[in-house]
VODO-788419 format. One record per residue (C-alpha): residue number from 1; x, y, z; chain. Coordinates in Angstrom, 2 decimals, always signed. Example, Ala and Ser with C-alpha at 12.3 -4.5 7.8 and 13.67 -1.06 7.14 Angstrom:
BEGIN
SITE seq    east   north      up mol
SITE   1  +12.30   -4.50   +7.80   A
SITE   2  +13.67   -1.06   +7.14   A
***
This chain:
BEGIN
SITE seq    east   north      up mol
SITE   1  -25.95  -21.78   -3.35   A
SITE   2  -24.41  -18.72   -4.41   A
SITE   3  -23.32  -18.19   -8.25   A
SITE   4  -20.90  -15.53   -9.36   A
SITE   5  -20.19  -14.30  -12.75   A
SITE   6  -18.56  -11.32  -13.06   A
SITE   7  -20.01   -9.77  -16.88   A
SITE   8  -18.54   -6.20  -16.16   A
SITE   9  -14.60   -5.97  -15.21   A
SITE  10  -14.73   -2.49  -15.22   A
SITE  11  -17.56   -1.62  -13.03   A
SITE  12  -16.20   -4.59  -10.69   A
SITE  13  -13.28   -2.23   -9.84   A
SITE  14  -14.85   +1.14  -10.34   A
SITE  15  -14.90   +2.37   -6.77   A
SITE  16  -15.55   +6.34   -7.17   A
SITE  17  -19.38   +5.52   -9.37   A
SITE  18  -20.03   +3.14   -6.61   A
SITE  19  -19.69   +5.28   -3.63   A
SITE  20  -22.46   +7.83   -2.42   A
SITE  21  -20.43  +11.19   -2.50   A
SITE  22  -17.51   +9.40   -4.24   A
SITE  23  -16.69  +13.07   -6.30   A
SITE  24  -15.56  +14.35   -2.95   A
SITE  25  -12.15  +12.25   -3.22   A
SITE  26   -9.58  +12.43   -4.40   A
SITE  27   -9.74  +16.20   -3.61   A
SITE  28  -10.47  +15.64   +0.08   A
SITE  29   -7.51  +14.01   +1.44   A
SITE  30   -5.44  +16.91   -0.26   A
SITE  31   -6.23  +19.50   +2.18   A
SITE  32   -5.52  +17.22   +5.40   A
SITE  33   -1.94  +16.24   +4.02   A
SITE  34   -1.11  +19.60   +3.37   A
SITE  35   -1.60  +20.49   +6.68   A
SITE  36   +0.23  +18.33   +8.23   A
SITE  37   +3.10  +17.87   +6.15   A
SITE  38   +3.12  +21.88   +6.60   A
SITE  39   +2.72  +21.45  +10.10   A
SITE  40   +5.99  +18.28  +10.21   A
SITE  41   +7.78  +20.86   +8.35   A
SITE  42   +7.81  +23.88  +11.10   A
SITE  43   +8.45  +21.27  +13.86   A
SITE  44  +11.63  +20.08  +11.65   A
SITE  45  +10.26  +16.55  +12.06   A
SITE  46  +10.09  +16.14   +7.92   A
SITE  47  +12.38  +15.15   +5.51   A
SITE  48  +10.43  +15.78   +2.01   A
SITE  49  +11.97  +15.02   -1.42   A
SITE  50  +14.94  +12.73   -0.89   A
SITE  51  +15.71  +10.73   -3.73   A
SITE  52  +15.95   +7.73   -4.21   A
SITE  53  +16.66   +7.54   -8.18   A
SITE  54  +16.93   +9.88  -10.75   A
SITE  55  +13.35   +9.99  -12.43   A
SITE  56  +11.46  +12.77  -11.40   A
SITE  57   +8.78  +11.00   -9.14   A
SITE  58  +11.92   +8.70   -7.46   A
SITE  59  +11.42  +10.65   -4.41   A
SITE  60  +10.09   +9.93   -0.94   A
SITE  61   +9.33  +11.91   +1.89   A
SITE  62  +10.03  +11.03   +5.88   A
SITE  63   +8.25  +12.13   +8.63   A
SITE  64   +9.52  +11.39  +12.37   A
SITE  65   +8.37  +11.37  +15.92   A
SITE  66   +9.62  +13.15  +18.60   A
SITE  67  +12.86  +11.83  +20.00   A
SITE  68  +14.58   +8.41  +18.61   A
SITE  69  +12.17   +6.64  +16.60   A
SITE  70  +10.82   +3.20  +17.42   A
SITE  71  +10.83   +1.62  +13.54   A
SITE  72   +9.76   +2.85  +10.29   A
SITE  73   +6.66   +2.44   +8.32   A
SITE  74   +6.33   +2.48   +4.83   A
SITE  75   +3.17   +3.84   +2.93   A
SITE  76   +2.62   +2.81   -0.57   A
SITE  77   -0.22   +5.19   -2.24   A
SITE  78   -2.48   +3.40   -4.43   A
SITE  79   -4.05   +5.06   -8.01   A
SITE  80   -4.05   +1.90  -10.02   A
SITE  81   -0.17   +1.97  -10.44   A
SITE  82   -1.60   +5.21  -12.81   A
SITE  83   -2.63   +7.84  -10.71   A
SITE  84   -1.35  +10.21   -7.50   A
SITE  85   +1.61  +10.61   -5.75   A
SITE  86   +3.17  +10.93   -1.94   A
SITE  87   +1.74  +14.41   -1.53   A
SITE  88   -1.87  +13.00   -0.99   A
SITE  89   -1.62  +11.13   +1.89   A
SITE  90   +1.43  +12.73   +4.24   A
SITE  91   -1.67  +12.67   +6.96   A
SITE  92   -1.93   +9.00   +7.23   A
SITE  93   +1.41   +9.36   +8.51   A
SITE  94   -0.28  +10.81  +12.08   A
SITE  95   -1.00   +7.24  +13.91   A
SITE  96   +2.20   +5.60  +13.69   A
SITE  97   +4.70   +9.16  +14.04   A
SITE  98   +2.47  +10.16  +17.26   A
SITE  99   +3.24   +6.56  +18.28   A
SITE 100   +6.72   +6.75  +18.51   A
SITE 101   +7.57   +5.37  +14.75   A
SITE 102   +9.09   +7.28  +11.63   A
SITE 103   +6.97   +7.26   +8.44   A
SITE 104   +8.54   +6.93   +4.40   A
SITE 105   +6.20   +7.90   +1.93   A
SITE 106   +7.34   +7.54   -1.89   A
SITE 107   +5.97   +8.65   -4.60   A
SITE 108   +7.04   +6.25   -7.96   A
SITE 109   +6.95   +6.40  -12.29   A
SITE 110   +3.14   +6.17  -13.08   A
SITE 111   +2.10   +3.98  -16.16   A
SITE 112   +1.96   +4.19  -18.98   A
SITE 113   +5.20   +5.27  -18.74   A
SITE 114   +6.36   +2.44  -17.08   A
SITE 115   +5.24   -1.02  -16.39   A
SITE 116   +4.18   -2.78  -13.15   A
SITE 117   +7.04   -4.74  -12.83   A
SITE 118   +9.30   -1.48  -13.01   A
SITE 119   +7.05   +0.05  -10.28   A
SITE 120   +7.89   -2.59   -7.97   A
SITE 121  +11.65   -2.54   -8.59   A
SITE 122  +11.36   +1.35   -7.80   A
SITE 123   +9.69   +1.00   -4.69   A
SITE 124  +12.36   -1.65   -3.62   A
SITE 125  +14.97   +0.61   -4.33   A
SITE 126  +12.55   +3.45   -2.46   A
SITE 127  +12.14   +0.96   +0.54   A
SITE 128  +16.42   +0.30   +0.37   A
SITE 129  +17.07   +4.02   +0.95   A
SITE 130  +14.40   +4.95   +3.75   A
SITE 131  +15.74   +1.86   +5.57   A
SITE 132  +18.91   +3.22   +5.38   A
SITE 133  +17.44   +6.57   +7.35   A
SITE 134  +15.93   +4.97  +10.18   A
SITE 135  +17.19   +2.01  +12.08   A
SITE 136  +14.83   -0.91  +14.09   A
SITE 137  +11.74   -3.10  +12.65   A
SITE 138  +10.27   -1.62   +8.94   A
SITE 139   +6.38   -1.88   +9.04   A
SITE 140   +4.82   -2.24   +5.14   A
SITE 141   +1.44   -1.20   +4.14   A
SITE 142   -0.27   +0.22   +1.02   A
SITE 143   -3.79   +0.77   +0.05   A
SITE 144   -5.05   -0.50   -3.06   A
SITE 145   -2.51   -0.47   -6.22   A
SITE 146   -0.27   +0.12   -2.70   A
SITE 147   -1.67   -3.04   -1.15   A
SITE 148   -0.45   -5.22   -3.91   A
SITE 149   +3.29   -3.32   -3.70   A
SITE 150   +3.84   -3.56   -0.47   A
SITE 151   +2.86   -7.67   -0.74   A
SITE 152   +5.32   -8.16   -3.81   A
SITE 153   +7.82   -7.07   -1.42   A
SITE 154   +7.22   -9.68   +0.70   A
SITE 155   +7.54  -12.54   -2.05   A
SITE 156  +10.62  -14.89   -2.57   A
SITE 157  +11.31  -12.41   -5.81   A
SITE 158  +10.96   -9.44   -3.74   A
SITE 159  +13.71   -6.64   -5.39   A
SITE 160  +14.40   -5.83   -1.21   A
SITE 161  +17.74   -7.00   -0.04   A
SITE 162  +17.97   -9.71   +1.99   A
SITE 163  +19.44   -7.49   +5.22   A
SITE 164  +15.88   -5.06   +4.42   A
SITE 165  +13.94   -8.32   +4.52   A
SITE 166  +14.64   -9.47   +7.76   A
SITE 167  +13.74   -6.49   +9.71   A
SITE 168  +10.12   -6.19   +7.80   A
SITE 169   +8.24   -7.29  +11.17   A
SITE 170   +4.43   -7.00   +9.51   A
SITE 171   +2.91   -6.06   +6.97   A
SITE 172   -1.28   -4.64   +5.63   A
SITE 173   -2.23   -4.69   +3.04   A
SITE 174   -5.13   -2.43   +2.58   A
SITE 175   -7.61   -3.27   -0.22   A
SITE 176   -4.96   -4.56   -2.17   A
SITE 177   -5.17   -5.96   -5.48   A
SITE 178   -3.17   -8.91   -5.05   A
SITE 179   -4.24  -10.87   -8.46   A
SITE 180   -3.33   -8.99  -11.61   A
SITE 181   -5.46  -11.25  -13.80   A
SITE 182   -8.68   -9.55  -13.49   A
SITE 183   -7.31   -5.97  -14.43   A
SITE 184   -6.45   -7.01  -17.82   A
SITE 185  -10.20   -7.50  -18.68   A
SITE 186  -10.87   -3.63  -17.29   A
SITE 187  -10.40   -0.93  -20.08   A
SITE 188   -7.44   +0.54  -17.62   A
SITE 189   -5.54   -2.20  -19.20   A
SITE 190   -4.92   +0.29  -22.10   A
SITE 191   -2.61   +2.08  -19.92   A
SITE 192   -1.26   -0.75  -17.72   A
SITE 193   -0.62   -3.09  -20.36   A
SITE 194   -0.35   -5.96  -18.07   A
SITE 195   -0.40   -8.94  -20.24   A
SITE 196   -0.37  -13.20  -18.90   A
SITE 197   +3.23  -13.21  -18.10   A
SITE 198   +3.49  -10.07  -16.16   A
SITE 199   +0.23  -10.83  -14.51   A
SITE 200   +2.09  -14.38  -13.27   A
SITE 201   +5.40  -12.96  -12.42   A
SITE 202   +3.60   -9.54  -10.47   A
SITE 203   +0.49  -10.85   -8.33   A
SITE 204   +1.62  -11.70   -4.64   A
SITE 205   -1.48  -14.10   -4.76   A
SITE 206   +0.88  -16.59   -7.34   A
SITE 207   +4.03  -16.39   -5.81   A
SITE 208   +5.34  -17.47   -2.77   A
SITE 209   +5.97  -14.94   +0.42   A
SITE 210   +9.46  -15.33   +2.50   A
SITE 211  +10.00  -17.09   +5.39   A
SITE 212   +8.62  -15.89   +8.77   A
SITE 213   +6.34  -13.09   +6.80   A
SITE 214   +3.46  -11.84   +8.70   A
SITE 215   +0.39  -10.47   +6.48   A
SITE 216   -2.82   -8.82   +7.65   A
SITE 217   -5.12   -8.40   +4.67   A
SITE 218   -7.54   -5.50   +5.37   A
SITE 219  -10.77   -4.16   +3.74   A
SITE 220  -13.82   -2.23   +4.40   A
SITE 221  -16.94   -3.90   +4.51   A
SITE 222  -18.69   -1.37   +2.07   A
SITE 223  -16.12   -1.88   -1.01   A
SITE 224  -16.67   -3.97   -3.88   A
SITE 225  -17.25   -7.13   -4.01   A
SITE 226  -13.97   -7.76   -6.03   A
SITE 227  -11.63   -5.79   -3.35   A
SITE 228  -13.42   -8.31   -0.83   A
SITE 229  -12.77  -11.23   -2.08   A
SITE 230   -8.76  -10.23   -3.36   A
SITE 231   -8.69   -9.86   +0.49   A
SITE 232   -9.60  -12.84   +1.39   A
SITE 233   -7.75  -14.30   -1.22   A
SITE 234   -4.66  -13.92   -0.69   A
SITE 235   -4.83  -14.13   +3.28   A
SITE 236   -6.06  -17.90   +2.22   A
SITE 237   -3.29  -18.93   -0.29   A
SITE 238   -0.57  -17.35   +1.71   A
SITE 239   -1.78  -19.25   +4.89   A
SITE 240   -1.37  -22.55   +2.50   A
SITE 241   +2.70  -21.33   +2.05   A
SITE 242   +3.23  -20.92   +5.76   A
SITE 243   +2.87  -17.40   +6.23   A
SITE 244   +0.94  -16.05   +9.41   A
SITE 245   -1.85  -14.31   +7.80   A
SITE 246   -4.57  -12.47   +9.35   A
SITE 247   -8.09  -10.94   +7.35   A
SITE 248  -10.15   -8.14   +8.36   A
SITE 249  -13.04   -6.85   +6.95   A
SITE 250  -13.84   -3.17   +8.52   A
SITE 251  -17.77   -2.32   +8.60   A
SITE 252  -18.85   +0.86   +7.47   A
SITE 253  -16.21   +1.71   +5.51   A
SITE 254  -15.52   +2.06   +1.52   A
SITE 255  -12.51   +2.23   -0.67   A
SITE 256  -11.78   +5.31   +0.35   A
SITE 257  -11.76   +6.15   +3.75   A
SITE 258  -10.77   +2.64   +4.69   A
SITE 259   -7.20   +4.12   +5.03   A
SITE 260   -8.63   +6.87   +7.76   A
SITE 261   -7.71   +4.81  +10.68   A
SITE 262   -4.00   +5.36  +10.11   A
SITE 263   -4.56   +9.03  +11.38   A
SITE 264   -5.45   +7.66  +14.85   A
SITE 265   -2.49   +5.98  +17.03   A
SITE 266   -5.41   +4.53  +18.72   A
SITE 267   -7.04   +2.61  +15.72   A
SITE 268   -7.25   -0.94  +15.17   A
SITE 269   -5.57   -0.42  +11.84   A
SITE 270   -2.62   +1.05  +13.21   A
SITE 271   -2.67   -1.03  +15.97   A
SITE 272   -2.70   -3.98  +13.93   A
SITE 273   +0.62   -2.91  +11.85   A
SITE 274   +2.63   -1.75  +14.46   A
SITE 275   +2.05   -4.99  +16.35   A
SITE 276   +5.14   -6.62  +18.00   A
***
């Protein structure tokens, strides 16, 4: 028999303390995106900046493969909806662009300024215009905060048009946070202000995902115990609403190199979300 009561919210979903060497990150994915957006950039294979609204952080950038590209993917950073921007993670971009497939990374308005429910209607509307750069199947995946975007867009009250929806052929979600509930017990509440009915309308885990979506719920098997089991969670009631859902629990990996397979057009994770 194994109990669970969960006295501390905040450490639950504190994933820097909980990490040996956590302090190196965020500053050590800065350095790798540089370069290669830098190195996109001299090839003319990046598109950086295009906007997709008129706030300052409505702006996304592109990066392609050589020749016609295959699809697009779509990169949601994570932060806790509070934190970063598209700048950070432009390397990710490497596994899908060397295999053939554009990448759209957008940056979006950061709470407090904003609430959750306006982030996801500006990554919709982020999502809307990359679509409209690159033509075939749109790939979705985030990590973390990320994770839980890119699901919402996959739910019956997605903000994507219905002509965007039907060529989203998969999607990961990478340590998402697909049940809002639990945040409003951490003190990063006090900038989120997610309160019941905005944790009901926002979480992917209570609403219901479109027809035909495909979901692959992804985690490292050295995060906490809470990104675990939001994993497993929402592969589980999704499965119950007819999606095709898939979980996968990567050993040896925390919250924040999890996302270090996209680099590799060999990895499983980028295998797994540019499947046919």
């Amino acid at each position: 028999m194994i109990h669970r009561h969960i006295t501390d919210w905040d450490d639950a979903y504190a994933n820097g303390p909980n990490i040996p060497g956590g302090e190196r990150w965020p500053a050590a994915w800065k350095e790798p995106a540089d370069a290669y957006r830098q190195k996109l950039t001299q090839a003319d294979r990046a598109r950086l900046d295009l906007a997709y609204g008129e706030r300052p952080r409505q702006r996304l950038d592109v990066f392609l493969p050589e020749g016609t590209p295959k699809g697009l993917v779509v990169y949601i950073h994570g932060g806790y909806w509070r934190a970063f921007d598209k700048s950070m993670w432009s390397h990710l971009a490497a596994g899908c662009v060397d295999s053939g497939y554009a990448v759209a990374m957008p940056s979006y308005t950061l709470c407090p300024e904003v609430r959750i429910g306006d982030i996801v209607r500006e990554v919709g509307r982020a999502i809307e215009v990359a679509v409209s750069e690159v033509g075939g199947p749109v790939m979705l995946t985030g990590h973390s905060a990320g994770g839980h975007l890119a699901t919402r867009m996959l739910t019956t009250s997605s903000p994507l048009s219905q002509s965007v929806l039907t060529r989203v052929r998969n999607t990961v979600s990478i340590s998402g946070v697909h049940d809002l509930r639990p945040i409003m017990s951490t003190a990063m509440n006090n900038d989120l202000h997610i309160d019941e009915a905005e944790a009901i309308h926002e979480s992917p885990v209570l609403l219901r995902p479109v027809a035909g979506a495909r979901l692959t719920c992804w985690v490292g098997g050295g995060e906490r115990a809470e990104f675990i089991r939001q994993t497993a969670l929402l592969a589980n009631v999704w499965t119950g609403l007819g999606a095709a859902t898939a979980e996968f629990i990567e050993p040896d990996r925390h919250h924040f190199n999890v996302v270090d397979g996209l680099e590799d057009a060999n990895h499983a994770l980028t295998i797994t979300l540019l499947a046919p």
